[in-house]
C-alpha positions in Angstrom: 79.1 101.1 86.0 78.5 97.8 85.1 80.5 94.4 87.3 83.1 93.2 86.0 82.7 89.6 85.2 85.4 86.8 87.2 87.2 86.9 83.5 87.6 90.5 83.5 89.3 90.3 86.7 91.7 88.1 86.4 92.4 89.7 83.3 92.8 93.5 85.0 94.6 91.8 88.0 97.0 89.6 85.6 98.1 92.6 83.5 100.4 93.9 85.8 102.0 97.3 86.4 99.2 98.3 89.5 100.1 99.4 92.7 98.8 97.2 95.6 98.1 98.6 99.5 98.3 95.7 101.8 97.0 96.1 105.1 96.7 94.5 108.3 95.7 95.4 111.7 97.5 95.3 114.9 95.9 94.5 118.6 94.9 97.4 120.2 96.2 99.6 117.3 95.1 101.0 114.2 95.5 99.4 111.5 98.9 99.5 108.7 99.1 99.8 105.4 102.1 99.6 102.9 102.4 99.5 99.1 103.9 96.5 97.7 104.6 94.4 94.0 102.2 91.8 93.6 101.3 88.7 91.4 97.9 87.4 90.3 98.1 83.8 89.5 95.6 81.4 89.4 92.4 83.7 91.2 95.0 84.8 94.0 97.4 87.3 95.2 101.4 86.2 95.3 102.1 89.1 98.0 105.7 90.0 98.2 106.4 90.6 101.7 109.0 89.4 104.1 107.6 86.6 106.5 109.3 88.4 109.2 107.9 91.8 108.6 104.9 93.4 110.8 102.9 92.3 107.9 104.1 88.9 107.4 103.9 88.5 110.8 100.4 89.7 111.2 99.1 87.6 108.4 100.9 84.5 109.5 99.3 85.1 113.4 95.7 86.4 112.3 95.6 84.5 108.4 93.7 88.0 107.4 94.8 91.1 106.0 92.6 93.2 102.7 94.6 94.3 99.8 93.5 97.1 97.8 94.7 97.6 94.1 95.1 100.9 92.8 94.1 102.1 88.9 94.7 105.3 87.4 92.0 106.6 85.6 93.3 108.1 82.3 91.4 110.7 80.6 88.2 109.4 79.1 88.4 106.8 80.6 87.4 104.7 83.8 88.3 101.5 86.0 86.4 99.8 88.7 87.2 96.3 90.0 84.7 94.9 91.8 82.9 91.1 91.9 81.6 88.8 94.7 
């Protein structure tokens, strides 16, 4: 399947409706994952998360964590995000 161009992206992202998986890893842990609502604005993610959460907290300490987006496939039909 083809890339989807920077465009498409932001398009997919901006729609809204998808489920996002935030996660973020611990010291001498594993790492956590939780789903959460999410904006796309402007080529970045608007995470809605308490500041004071584990993952607030995490990301405020370490300034990482990956976000996965999940699409449904419908029948016929396919989604795959992915640009560099």
């Amino acid at each position: 399947m083809p890339r989807m161009s920077r465009e498409e992206v932001d398009e997919h992202l901006a729609r809204g409706g998808l489920m996002a998986i935030l996660s973020v890893g611990r010291p001498h842990k594993g790492p956590v994952a939780v789903p959460l609502a999410y904006l796309w604005e402007d080529g970045q993610f608007l995470l809605m998360t308490p500041p004071d959460s584990l993952h607030g907290k995490q990301m405020q300490r370490t300034g990482r964590a990956t976000v996965t987006v999940h699409s449904e496939r419908y029948a016929g039909s396919e989604v795959a995000v992915s640009y560099t």
